[in-house]
C-alpha positions in Angstrom: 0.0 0.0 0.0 1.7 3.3 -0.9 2.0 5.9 1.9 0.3 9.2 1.3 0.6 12.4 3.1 -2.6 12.5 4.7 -1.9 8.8 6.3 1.6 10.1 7.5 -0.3 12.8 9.6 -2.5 10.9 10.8 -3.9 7.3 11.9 -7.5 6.0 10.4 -10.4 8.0 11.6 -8.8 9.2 14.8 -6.9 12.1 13.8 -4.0 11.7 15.6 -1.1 12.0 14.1 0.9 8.3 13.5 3.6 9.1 16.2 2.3 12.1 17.9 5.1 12.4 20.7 2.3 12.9 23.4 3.8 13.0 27.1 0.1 11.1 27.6 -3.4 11.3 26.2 -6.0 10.8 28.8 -10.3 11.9 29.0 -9.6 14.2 31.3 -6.6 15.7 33.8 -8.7 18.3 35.5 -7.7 18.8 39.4 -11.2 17.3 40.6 -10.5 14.1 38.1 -6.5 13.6 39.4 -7.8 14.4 43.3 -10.4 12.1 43.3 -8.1 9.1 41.4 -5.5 9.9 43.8 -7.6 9.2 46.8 -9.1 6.1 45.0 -5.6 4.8 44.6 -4.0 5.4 48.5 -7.2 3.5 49.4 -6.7 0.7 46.7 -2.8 0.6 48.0 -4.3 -0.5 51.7 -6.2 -3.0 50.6 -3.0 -4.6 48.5 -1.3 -5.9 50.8 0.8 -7.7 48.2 2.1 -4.4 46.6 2.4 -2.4 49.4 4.6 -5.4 51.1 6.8 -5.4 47.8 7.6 -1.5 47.8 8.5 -2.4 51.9 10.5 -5.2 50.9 12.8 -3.3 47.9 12.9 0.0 49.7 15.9 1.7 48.5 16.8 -1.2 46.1 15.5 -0.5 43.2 15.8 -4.0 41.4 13.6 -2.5 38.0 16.3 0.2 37.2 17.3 -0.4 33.7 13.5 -1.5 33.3 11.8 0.0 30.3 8.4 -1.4 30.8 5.5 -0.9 28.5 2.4 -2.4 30.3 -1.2 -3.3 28.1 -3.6 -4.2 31.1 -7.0 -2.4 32.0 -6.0 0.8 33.6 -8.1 1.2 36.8 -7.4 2.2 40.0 -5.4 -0.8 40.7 -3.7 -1.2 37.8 -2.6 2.8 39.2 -0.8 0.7 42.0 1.1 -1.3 40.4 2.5 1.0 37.8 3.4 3.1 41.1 5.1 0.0 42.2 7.0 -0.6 39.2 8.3 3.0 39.5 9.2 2.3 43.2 11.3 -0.3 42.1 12.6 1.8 39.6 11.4 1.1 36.1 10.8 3.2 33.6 7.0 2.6 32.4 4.6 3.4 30.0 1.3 2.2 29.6 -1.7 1.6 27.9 -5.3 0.0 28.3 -6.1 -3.6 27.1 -9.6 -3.0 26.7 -11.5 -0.1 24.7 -13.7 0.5 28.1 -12.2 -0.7 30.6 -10.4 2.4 31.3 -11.2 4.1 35.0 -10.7 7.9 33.6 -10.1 9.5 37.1 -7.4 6.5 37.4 -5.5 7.2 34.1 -5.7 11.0 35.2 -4.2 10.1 38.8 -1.4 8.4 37.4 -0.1 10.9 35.1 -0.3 13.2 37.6 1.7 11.0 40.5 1.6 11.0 43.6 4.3 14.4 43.7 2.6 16.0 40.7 -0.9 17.7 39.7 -3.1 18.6 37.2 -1.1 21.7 36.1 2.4 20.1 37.0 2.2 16.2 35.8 4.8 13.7 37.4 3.9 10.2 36.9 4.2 8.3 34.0 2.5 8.2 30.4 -0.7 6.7 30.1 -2.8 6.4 26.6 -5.9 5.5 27.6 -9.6 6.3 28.2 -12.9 5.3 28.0 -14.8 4.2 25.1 -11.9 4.8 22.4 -12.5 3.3 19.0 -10.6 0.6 17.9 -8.2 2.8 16.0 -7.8 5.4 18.8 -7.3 1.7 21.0 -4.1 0.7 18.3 -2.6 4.0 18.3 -2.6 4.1 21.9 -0.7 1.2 21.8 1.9 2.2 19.5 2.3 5.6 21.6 3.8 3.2 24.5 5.7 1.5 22.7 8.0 4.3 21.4 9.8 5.9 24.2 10.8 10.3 23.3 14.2 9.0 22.5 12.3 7.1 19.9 14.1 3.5 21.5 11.1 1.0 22.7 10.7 -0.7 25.5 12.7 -3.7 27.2 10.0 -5.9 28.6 6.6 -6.2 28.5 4.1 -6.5 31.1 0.7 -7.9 28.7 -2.9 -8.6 29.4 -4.2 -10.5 26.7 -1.4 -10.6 24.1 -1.8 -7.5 22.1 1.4 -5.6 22.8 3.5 -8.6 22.1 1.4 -9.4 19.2 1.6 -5.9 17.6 6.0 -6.2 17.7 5.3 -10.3 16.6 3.2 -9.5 13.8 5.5 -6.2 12.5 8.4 -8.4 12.8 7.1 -11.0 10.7 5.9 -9.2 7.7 8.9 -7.2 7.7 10.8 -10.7 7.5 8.3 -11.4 4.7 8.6 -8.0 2.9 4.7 -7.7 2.8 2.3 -6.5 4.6 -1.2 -8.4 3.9 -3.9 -5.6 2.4 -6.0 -4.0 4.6 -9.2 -4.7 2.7 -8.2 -8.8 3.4 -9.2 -8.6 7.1 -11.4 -10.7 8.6 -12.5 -8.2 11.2 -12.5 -4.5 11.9 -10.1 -4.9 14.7 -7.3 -6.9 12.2 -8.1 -3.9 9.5 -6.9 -1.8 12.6 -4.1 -3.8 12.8 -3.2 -3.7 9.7 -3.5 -0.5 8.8 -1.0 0.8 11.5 1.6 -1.6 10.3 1.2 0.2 6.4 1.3 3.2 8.2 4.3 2.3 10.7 6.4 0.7 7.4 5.6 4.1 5.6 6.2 6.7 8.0 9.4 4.4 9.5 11.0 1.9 7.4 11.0 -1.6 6.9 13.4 -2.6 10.0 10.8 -0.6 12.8 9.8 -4.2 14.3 13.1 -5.9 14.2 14.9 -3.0 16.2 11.8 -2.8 18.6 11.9 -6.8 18.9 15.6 -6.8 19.5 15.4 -5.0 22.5 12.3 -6.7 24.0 14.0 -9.2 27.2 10.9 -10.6 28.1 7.2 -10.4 28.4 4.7 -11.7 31.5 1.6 -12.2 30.8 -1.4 -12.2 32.3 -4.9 -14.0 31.2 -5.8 -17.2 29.5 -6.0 -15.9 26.4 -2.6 -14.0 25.8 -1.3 -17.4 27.4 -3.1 -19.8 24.6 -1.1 -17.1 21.7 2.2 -17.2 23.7 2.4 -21.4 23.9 1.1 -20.9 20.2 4.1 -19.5 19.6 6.6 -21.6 21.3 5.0 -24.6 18.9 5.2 -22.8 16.2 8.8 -21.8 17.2 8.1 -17.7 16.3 8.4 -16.8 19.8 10.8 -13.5 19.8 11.2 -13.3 24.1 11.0 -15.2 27.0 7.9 -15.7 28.4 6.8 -15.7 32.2 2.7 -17.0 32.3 1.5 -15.3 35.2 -2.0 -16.4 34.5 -1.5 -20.1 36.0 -0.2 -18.9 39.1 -2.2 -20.2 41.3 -2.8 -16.8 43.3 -3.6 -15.5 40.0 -6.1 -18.4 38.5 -7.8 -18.8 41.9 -7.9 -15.4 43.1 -8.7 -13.3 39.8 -10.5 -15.4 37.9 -13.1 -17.1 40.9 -12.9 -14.9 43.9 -12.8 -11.7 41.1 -15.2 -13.1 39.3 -17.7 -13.7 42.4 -17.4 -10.3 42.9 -17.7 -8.4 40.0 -19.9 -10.4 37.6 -23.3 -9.6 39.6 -22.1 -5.9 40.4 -22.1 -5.4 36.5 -25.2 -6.7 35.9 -27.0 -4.6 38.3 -25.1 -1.5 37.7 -26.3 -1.8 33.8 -29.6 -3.1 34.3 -31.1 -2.9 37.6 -32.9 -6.4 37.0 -33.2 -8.3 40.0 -31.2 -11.7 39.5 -33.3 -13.3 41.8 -35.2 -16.1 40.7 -33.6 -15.4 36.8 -32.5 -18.5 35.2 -29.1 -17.9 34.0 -26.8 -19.9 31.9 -22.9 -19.6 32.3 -21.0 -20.8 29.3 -17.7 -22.4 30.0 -17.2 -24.1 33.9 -13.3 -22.9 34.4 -12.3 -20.7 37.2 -13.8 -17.6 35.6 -17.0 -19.8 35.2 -16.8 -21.4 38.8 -16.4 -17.6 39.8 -19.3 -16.9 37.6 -22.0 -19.2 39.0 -21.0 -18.4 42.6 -21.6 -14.8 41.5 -25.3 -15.4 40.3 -25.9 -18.3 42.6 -24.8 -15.6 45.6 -28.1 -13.7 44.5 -30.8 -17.3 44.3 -30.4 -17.5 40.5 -31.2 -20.7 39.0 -27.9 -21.2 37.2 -27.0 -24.0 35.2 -23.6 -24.3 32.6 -23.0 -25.4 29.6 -19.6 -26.9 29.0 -17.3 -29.4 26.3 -14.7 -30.1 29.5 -16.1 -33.8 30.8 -13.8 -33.1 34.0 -15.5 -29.7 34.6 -19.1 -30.7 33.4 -18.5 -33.7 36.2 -17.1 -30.7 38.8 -20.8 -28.7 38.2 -22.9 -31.9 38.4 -21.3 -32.9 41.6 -22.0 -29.2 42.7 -26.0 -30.2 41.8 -26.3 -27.7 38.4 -27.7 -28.8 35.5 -25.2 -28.8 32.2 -27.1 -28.0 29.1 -26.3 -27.4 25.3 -27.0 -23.6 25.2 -28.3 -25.3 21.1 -31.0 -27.3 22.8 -32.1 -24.8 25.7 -31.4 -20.9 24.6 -35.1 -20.0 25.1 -35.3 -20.9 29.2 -32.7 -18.7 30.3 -33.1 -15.1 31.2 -29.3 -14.3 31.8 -26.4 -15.4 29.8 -22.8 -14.7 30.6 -19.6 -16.4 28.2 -16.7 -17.3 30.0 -14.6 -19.9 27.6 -12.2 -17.2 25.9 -13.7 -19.0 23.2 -14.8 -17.6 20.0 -18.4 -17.7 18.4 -19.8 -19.0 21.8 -23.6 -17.4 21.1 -24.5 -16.9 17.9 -27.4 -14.7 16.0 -29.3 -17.8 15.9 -29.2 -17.7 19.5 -30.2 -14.6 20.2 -33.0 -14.7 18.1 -34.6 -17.7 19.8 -34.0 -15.9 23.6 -36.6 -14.8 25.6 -37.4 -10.8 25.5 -35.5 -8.7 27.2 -32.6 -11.7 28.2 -29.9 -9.8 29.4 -26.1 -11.2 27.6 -23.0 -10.3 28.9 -19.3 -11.9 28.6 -16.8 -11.9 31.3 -14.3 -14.3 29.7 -11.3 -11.6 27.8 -11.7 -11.1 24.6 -15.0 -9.9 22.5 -15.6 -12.6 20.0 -17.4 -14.8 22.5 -20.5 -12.9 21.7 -21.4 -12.6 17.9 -21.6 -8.6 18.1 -20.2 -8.6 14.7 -22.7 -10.5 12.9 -25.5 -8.6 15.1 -24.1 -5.6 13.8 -24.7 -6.7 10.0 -28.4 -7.6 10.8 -28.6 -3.7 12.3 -26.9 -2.6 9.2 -29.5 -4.7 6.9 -32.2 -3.0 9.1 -33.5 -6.5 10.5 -32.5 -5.0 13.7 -32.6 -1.6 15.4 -29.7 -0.7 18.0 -31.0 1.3 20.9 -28.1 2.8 23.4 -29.8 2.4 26.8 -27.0 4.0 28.4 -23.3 4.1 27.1 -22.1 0.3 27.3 -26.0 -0.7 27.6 -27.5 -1.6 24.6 -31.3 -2.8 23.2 -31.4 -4.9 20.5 -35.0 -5.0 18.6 -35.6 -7.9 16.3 -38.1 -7.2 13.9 -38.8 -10.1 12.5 -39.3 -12.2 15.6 -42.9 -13.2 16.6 -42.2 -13.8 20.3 -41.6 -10.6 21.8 -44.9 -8.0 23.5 -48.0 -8.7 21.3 -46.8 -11.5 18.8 -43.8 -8.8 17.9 -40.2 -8.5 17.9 -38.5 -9.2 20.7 -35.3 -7.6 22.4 -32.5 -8.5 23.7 -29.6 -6.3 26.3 -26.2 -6.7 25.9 -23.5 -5.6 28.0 -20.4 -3.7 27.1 -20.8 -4.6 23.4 -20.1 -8.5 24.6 -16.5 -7.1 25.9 -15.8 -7.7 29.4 -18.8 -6.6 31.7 -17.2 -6.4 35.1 -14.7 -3.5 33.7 -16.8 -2.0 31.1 -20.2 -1.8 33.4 -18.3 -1.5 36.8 -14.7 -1.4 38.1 -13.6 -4.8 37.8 -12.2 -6.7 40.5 -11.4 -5.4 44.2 -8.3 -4.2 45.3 -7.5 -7.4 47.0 -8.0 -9.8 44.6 -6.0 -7.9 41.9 -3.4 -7.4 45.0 -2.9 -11.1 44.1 -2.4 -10.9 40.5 -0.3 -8.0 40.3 2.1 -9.2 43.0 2.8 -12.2 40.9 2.9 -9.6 37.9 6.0 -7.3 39.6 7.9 -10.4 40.7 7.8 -11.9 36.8 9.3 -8.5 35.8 12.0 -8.3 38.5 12.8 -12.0 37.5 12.8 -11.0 33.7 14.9 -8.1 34.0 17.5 -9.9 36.4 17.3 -13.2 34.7 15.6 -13.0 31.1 18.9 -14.6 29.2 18.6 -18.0 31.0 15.1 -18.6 30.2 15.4 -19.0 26.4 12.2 -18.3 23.8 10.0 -20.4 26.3 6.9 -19.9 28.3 7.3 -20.2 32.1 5.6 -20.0 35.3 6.7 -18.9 38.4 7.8 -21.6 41.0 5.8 -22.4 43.7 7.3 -21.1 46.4 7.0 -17.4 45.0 3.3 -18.3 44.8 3.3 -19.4 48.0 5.2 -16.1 49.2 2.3 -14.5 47.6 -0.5 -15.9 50.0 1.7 -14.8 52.9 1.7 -11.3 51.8 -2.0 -11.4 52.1 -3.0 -13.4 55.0 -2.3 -10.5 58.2 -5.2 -8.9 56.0 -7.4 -11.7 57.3 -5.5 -11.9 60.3 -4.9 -15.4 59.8 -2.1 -17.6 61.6 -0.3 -20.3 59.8 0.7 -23.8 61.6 4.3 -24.1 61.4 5.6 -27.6 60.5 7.6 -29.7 62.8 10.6 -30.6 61.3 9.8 -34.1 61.4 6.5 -33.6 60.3 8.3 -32.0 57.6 10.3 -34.9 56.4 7.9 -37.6 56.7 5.9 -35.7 54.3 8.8 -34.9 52.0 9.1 -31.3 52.2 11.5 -28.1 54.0 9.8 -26.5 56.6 9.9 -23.3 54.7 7.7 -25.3 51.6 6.5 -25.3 49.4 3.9 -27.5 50.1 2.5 -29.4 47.2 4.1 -30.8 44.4 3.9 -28.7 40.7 0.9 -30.8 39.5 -1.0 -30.2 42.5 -4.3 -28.6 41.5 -5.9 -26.5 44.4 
């Protein structure tokens, strides 16, 4: 694709220009917005023990200088503490959000400011990120990180859900190939997004942009299911460019994000964006993993009738033995009056689905990514006038079937979804609670001191952390709960095969 003038000034529809040298670009840095994220984060930090114990533990040490960390995760008020943990510890960060709403404006606002700085007088760090951006305001956000004013890129990566490290994979390889696939080939808008900005990087800064950037990139850790699936892709496939730390099976990150989060902030969503009493509501949880588990306890927490539908025999067995039903969402779509995805799947309900659900059936996704639901073939039906769109409220949506016969009065009937099928609990409420993503992030700084110190020695793999830095992880959080642990004898110890100090269970133990 030849490079014109216009697409050298600026990106798509966004009208920003490609590599616009922004110290940040945020909804709004007003003194009431950066006061009232500010407050929001020193109350976060207390109830984070994790991170809070960390900054204690490297006061002074600084074991991130050298760090150049770009970060891609939601930015919310927690999310604010651990980017003002990473600086404690020295790194140099920049950051973006994952998610084109999960963005907590008066968070993003907070940490540009910094803890020493204000509105007038930012100190923190650059953030690109608010929300409700577009898709092509999302991808030029995340190139802005990425380049660094000296125009160098960063060292490691800190990912949720694989797009950062799939941006520099993706440049590198077609610059390897010497072509760039055409933009009208794209199988969705979000890959013509993608595409797009690597015409546009290639013509505003040559053919070796990637490679450089990729060159310098130590390590990434990464963060949910779905980056993880890409990242082990990769190492198959042998195109891994970094090592690779999967801070998603951590135990104090699968357990404690994706159930206890989950359990939390599924329900909190729903009834922020509707206001329907769950109650009573029959409501079907696709996919019975952690986020599902979390999931049903969520809805079960307020007497829904809850059932699951799964393809896992181990985890269909786990729900019957928990007395719910498991269902083929194909065979029972039109009993259910709540429906949240939770596989990281793709093309879990379909049109067909929605057009046999009851009126008014509320459908939602809480699993990462935003192909679960199938917005994008619900759009085409809006765009060929078989449906009408109605915003309820921004991230609430109606959608009116015309050509149903089982809605009020023999018409068409509606349907709600939530956060246009992207994750609910952040783009219809604030996501998880400080202490649950206490857990996660803990396990997040420790895989970018370990990176940073010891990248070299992992090779192109993907790797967990060991157990006992999981286990070090619980013990940062327990005086919360005030709880006491029983201290092994050292012959208890032995005749159980383990140190005194642990860990505890062997690697394949499953929790």
């Amino acid at each position: 694709m030849p490079a014109t003038a216009a697409k050298e000034e600026t990106f798509m529809d966004t009208g920003l220009p490609l590599s616009a040298g922004l110290p940040h670009r945020v909804a709004d840095l007003s003194a009431d917005t950066v006061r009232f994220g500010r407050k929001e984060l020193d109350l976060a930090l207390v109830e984070m023990p994790g991170l809070d114990s960390l900054r204690q533990e490297y006061a002074g040490k600084k074991p991130l200088a050298g760090a150049k960390i770009m970060g891609s995760l939601h930015m919310t008020i927690q999310t604010g503490v651990l980017i003002e943990t990473l600086v404690e510890l020295g790194a140099d960060v920049r950051w973006v959000s994952c998610n084109i709403f999960s963005t907590q404006d008066h968070a993003a606002a907070a940490t540009v400011a910094g803890p020493d700085g204000t509105a007038d007088a930012p100190k923190g760090i650059p953030v690109y990120a608010w929300k409700g951006e577009t898709l092509p305001e999302y991808w030029w956000c995340t190139l802005q990180a990425l380049i660094w004013p000296d125009g160098s890129g960063p060292n490691l990566i800190l990912d949720d859900g694989g797009d950062a490290t799939l941006i520099v994979h993706l440049g590198r390889e077609y610059e390897e190939s010497g072509t760039i696939p055409a933009v009208d080939t794209a199988d969705s808008e979000e890959f013509r997004c993608i595409l797009q900005l690597l015409h546009d990087v290639r013509a505003a800064k040559g053919d070796k942009f990637w490679h450089e950037m990729a060159s310098s990139i130590r390590g990434v850790s990464e963060e949910t299911t779905t980056g993880v699936h890409r990242l082990y892709e990769r190492v198959r496939e042998g195109s891994l460019l970094f090592p690779a730390i999967n801070v998603n099976d951590s135990v104090t990150k699968s357990k404690f994000d994706n159930i206890y989060g989950c359990r939390h902030s599924l329900v909190d969503a729903i009834m922020r964006a509707t206001d329907v009493l769950i109650a009573g509501k029959k409501a079907l949880v696709c996919g019975f993993g952690d986020v599902g588990k979390g999931s049903v306890q969520s809805l079960a927490g307020q007497s829904a009738r809850v059932s699951v539908s799964e393809i896992d025999p181990i985890c269909a067995l786990q729900a019957c033995m928990l007395g719910i039903d498991v269902v083929r969402i194909d065979e029972s779509v039109g009993d259910f009056d709540i429906f949240v995805t939770t596989t990281g799947n793709r093309s879990i309900i379909s049109v067909e689905h929605m057009k046999r659900m009851k009126h008014n059936a509320i459908v939602c996704n809480i699993g990462h990514f935003d192909n679960e639901i199938d917005i994008a073939d619900l759009e085409e039906l809006v765009k060929k006038g078989e449906v009408e769109k109605i915003e309820i409220k921004p991230q609430v949506h109606e959608f009116k079937f015309k050509n149903t016969t089982h809605g009020p009065n023999g018409g068409g009937h509606s349907i709600l979804i939530l956060a246009e099928g992207r994750l609910v609990n952040l783009g219809c409420a604030t996501g998880h609670p400080s202490f649950v993503m206490s857990a996660s992030f803990t396990n997040q700084v420790m895989a970018q001191i370990e990176l940073h110190k010891n990248a070299e020695t992992y090779g192109k793999t993907v790797t967990v952390l060991p157990k006992q830095l999981d286990e070090k992880v619980a013990r940062l959080h327990l005086d919360k709960f005030g709880a006491k642990l029983t201290e092994l004898r050292p012959d208890q110890a032995e005749y159980i095969g383990v140190t005194v100090e642990g860990p505890y269970k062997a690697e394949q133990y499953r929790y």
